[in-house]
C-alpha positions in Angstrom: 0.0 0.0 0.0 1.2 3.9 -0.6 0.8 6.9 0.5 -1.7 7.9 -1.5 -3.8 4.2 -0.9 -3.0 4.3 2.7 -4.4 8.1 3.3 -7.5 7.5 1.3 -8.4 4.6 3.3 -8.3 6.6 6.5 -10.1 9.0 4.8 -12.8 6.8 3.9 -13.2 5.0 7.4 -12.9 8.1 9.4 -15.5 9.8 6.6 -12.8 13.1 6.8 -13.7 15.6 4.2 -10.0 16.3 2.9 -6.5 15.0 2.7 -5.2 17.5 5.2 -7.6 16.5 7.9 -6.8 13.1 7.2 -2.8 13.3 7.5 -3.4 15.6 10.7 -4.9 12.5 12.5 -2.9 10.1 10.8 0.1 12.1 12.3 -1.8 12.9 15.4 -1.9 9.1 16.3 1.5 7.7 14.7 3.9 10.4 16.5 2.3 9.9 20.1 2.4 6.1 19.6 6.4 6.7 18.6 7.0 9.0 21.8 5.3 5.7 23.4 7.2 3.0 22.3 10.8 2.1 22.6 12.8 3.5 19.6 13.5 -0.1 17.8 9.5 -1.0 18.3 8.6 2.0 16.6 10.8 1.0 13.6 9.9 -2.1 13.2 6.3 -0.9 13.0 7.1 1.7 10.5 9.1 -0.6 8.3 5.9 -1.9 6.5 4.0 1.3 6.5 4.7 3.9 3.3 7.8 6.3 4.1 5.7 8.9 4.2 3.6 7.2 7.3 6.7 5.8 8.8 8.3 9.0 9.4 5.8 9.7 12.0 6.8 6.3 13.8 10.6 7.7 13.9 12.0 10.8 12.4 8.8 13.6 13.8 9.6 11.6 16.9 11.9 13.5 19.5 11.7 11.1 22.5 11.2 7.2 22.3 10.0 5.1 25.2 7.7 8.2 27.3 5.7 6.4 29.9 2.0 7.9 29.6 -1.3 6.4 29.7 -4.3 5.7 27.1 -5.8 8.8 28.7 -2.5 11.3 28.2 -1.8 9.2 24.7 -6.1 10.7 23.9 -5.7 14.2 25.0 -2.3 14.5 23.2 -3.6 13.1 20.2 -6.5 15.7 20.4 -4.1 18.0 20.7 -2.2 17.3 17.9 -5.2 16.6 15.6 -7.0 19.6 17.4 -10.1 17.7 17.6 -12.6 17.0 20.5 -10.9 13.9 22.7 -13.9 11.5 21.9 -12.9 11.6 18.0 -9.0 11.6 18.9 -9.6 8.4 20.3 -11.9 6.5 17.7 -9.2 7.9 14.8 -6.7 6.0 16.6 -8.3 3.0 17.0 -9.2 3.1 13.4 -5.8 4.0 12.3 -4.1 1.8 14.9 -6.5 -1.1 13.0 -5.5 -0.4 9.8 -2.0 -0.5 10.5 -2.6 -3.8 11.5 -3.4 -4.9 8.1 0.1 -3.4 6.7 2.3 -4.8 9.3 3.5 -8.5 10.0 2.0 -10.1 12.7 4.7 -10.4 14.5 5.1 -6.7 14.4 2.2 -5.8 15.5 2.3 -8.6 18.2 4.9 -6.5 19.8 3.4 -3.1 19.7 0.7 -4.6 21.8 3.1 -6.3 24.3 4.6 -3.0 24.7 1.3 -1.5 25.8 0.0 -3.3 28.7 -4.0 -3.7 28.6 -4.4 -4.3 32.0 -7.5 -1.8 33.1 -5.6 -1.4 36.2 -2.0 -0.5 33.9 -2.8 2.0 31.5 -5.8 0.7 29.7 -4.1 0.6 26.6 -6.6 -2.3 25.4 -9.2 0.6 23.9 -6.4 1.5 21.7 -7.2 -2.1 20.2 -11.1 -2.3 20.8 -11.5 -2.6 16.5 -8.6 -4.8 16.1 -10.7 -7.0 18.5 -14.0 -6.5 17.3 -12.3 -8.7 14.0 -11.5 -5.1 12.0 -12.9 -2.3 10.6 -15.1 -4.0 8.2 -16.5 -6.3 10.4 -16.6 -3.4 13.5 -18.4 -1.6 11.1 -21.4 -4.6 10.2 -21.3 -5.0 13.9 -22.3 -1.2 14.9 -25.1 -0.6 11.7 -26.2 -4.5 12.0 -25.1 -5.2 8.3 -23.0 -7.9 7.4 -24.6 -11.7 6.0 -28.2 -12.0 6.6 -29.6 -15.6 7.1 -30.7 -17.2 3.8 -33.8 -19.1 5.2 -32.5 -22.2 5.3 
């Protein structure tokens, strides 16, 4: 996938009305997740992503391996973005999901093992609530009750 592919897919799923909206909370959610995780976890999650995505995983990122919670990663994200905290969040997750699809499993095995998900250690698991709900797509079916109807048999 490239940046062009990557970009309108967040745009899509986030239903954001222009590329510049869409980069802001693309870049909103990648450089606070790189001030998050150690520096070699970051770069192994940006290998896979287009250079123009990784770059927020590493280079826009000044200090590796800050200790902060889901809530401080939300309200700098919303900072960043400049958007109200309840979209910061849901961009993330929807980001953080489609990453998922770019990156080997591996990879994305350890961004999650460097997040703990404990609710009583961070609470880092709603950063993953789509990624568990099966993805996007079938988040999505879940929330407007689409998805494969029963054929009557």
């Amino acid at each position: 996938m490239n940046f062009d592919e990557f970009t309108g897919d967040v745009q899509h799923r986030l239903e954001l009305p222009g590329t510049g909206e869409t980069v802001r909370a693309i870049r909103a959610t990648l450089v606070t997740l790189g001030q998050r995780l150690p520096e070699g976890a970051a770069e192994d999650l940006a290998a896979s992503l287009p250079m123009e995505i990784d770059w927020y995983l590493t280079g826009a990122v000044d200090e590796h391996g800050q200790r902060f919670d889901w809530r401080e990663f939300v309200s700098r994200v919303s900072d960043i973005e400049n958007t109200d905290p309840s979209d910061a969040a849901y961009h993330a997750r929807v980001i953080v999901d489609l990453v998922r699809t770019q990156v080997p499993e591996s990879d994305f095995r350890q961004l999650r093992d460097q997040l703990p998900e404990d609710q009583s250690d961070e609470n880092w698991e709603k950063l993953f609530e789509i990624v568990d709900a099966g993805g996007w797509g079938d988040a999505e079916e879940a929330q407007t009750g689409g998805g494969p109807q029963p054929d009557g048999e």
